[in-house]
C-alpha positions, 0 to 999 in steps of 0.5 A: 500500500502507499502511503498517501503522504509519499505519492509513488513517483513515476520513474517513467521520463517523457521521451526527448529522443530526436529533439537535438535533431531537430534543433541541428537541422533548424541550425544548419539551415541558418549555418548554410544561409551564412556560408551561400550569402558570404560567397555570393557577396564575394563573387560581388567584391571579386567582381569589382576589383577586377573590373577596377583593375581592368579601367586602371590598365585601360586609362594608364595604357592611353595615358601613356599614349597620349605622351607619346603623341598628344593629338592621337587622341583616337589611338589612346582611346583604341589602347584604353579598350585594348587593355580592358579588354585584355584583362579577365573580369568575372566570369566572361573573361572579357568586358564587351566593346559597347560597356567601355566609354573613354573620353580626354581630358584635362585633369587638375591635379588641384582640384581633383577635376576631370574636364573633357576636352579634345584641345591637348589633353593631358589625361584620359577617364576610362569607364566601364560596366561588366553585367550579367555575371551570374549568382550561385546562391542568391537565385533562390530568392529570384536574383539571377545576375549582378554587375559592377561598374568602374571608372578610372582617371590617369593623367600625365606630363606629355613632357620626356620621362627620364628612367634610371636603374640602379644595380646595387652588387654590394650584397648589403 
């Protein structure tokens, strides 16, 4: 018989089995959310520093054209396209002729001002757009593709660039 003052416990536990499952899935969906954001949001950055290297060859390479010859400004422009386009950018490995747009210039190094011109220009702004370039993750909320511009301005002395190179043997 029991006593009525101590109740009989039952020695029977609910049954938790499979709860930590549970509990593992729902963090994992969260842990692999994270990891498909941060790839996605690197092939973003990836994207715009190639692009950006890209316009900095592009506006360098006319630059140093238009020193060689400041009235050409077509062959500066038709270098500044050249060097684009010759480095890889994204996925496509080149960025189309119809994305690039240069213009000369003159740049004042004063006030940081580009102003485009055609009368002795003395620096060269480079801009270009690399787009459709496809997403990994992102697609499963409907976003398909994204794209990064870049523009860069270099200028120059048209004067003559004396260059020295120094060879030190002392092994110091």
């Amino acid at each position: 018989m029991s006593n009525p003052r101590f109740p009989v416990k039952s020695s029977k536990r609910p049954d938790r089995s499979g709860t930590a499952m549970i509990l593992m899935l729902l963090l994992l969906v969260v842990v692999i959310g994270m990891v498909a954001f941060a790839v996605d949001a690197g092939l973003m950055v990836l994207l715009r520093a190639e692009i950006q290297d890209a316009v900095d060859s592009g506006a360098l390479a006319a630059t140093i054209q238009l020193q060689q010859d400041q009235d050409d400004i077509a062959a500066a422009e038709a270098a500044a396209r050249q060097y684009v386009q010759l480095n890889r950018v994204g996925m496509t490995s080149l960025v189309s002729e119809e994305a690039i747009d240069v213009e000369a210039g003159i740049f004042d190094s004063d006030t940081g001002v580009f102003t485009a011109t055609e009368s002795s220009p003395n620096a060269v702004h480079v801009f270009a757009r690399q787009d459709s370039q496809p997403f990994f993750f992102a697609r499963i909320f409907g976003q398909t593709t994204f794209g990064a511009p870049a523009s860069a301005i270099a200028a120059g002395d048209p004067s003559p660039l004396d260059v020295m190179m120094v060879l030190d043997l002392s092994g110091s």
